[in-house]
N, C-alpha and C positions, 0 to 999 in steps of 0.2 A: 375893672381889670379882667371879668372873668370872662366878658362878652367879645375881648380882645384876643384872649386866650382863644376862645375856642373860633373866632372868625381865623385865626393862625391853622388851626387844628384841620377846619374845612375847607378853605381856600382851593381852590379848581387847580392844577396844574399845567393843562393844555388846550386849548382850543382844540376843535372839534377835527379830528383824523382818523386814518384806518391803516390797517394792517392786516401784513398775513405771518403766521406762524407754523412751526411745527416741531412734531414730538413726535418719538416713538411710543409705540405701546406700553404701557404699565410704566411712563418716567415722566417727570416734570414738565409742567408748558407754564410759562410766564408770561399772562396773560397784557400786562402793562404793569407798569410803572403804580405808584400808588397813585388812587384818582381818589379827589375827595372833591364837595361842591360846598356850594352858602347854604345856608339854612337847613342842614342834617336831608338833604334830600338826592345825595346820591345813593345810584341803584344802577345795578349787574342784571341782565336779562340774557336768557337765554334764547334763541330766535330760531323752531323748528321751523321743519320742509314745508310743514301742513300749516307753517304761520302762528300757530303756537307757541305762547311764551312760559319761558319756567323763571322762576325767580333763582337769582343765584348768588345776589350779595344784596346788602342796604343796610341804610346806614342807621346807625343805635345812637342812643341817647346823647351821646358824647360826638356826635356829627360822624365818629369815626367809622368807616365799611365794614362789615358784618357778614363773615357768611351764613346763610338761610337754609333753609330744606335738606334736603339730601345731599347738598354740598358740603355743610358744616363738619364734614371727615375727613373733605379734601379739597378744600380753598382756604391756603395760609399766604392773610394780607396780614403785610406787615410794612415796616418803612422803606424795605429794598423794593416793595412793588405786590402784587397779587400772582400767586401762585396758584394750579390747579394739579394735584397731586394726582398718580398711578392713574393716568388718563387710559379710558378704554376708548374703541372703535367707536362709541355711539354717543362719545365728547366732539366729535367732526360736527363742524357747520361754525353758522357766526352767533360770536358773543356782543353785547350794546352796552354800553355806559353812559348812561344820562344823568342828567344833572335837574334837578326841580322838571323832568319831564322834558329835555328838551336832549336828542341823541349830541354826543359829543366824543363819544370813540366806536368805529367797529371794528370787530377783529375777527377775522375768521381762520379758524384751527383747522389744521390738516393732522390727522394723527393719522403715523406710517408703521406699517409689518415692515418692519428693518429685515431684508436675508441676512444673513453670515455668511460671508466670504474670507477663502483662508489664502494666503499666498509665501513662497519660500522669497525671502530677502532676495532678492536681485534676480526675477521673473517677473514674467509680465501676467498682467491679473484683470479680467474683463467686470465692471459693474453692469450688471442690467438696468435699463430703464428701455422702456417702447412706449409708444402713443402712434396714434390714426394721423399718419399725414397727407394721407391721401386723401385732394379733397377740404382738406381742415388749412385756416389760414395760422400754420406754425411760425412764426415770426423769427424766434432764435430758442438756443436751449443752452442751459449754465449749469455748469455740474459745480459744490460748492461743498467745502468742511472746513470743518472747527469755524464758521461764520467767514471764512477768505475762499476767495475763485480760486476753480481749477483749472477749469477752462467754459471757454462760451462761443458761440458759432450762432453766428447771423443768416438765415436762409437766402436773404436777398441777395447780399456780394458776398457770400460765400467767409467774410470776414473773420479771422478766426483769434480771439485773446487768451491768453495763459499765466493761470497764478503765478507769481516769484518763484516758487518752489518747482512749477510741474511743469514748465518751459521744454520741448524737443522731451518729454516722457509721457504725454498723454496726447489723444485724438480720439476723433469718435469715427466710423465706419465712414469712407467718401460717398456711399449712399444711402445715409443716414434718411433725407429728405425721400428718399424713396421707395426703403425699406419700413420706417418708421422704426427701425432700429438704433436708437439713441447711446446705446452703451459709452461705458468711458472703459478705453483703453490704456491700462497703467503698468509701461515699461516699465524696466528695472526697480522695482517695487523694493520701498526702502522704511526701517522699522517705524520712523516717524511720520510714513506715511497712513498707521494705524488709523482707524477713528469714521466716523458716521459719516457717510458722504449724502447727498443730496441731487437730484436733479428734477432740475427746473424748466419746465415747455412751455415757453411764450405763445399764446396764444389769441388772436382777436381783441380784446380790450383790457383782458386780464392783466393785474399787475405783475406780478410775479408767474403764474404758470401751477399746472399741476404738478405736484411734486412722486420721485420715487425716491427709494431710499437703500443703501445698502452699507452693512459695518464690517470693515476691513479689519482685517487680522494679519501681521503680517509676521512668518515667522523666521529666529535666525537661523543663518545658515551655521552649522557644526563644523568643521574639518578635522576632520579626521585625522592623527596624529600616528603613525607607527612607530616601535621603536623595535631595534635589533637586538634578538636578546644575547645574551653575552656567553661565548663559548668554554668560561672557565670551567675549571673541572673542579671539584672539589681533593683535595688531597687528606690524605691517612698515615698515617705511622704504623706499625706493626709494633 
């Protein structure tokens, strides 16, 4: 019974894929889903510039993943999946998940300097993003929050799509392709429009694009009320 238990316990969950993500500075990246393998032999690697590997999770006695090294303060695997906690700038690059030595997920992290940007309820409000188009084969670009499109623009036919919500209140510059001025342009800016936005540069074979990043603040607007004060007089008796 116990060999049945724990073949449940390590059991692999997906065939071999990859991914891109991303986080802001000092917050959370959820690296995948929980990955376990057969015979206690799954393992997290870390995959520097220079080719260099760090070790970053494997697996302990109970088949179950383990964070190792210098991770062990800030990689909480648990049943919802593997987490990588208050990620800095030199967490960027790809992460590997094998199974008995054999690659079966990559992921590569993009961690972003979020700006702050602030805007009054019902103004229009520009996010930065630029990149080298000159020259560079830019495919299209998708600006993106709370994980739903905002908008996205195809260089080829000029093509142009827009989240449910930002339909006739976003665009990007009509010579975006030639300035490499990507920005997203957000008319009458609305409080639930608050929150991380994302933009994404299609580029040559890449799946997803480089990303930039900016968090919206948006604030209400007041009115101002006046009232007339009232010309009674007070009265006295003698």
């Amino acid at each position: 019974m116990s060999w049945i238990v724990l073949s449940i316990l390590v059991i692999f969950l997906f065939s071999f894929v990859r991914g891109d993500l991303t986080a802001a500075l000092t917050e959370t990246a959820k690296l995948s889903s929980q990955v376990k393998c057969h015979e206690e032999a799954a393992t997290l690697i870390r995959v520097l510039r220079d080719s260099r590997t760090v070790p970053v999770a494997a697996a302990s006695v109970n088949g179950v993943l383990k964070p190792v090294g210098e991770y062990s303060s800030r990689l909480d695997i648990n049943s919802s999946g593997v987490f990588l906690k208050d990620v800095n700038y030199n967490d960027n690059g790809h992460y590997e998940f094998l199974c008995s030595g054999t690659l079966v997920r990559i992921i590569r992290l993009e961690v972003l300097v979020i700006s702050d940007i602030s805007a009054s309820e019902g103004n229009t409000v520009k996010l930065p993003c630029f990149t080298v188009t000159l020259g560079e084969p830019v495919e299209s670009v998708q600006w993106e929050t709370k994980g739903k499109p905002v908008i996205r623009v195809e260089r080829s036919n000029q093509m142009v799509e827009y989240g449910e919500r930002f339909k006739d209140r976003v665009s990007l510059s009509p010579d975006w392709d030639v300035l490499g001025d990507l920005s997203l342009i957000l008319e009458r800016a609305q409080l639930e429009d608050q929150g991380d936005y994302f933009c994404y540069v299609l580029k040559g074979s890449q799946e997803r694009g480089d990303p930039a990043a900016g968090r919206l603040k948006v604030h209400q607007m007041h009115v101002e009320t006046s009232t007339t004060p009232s010309n009674t007089k007070d009265s006295c008796s003698e």
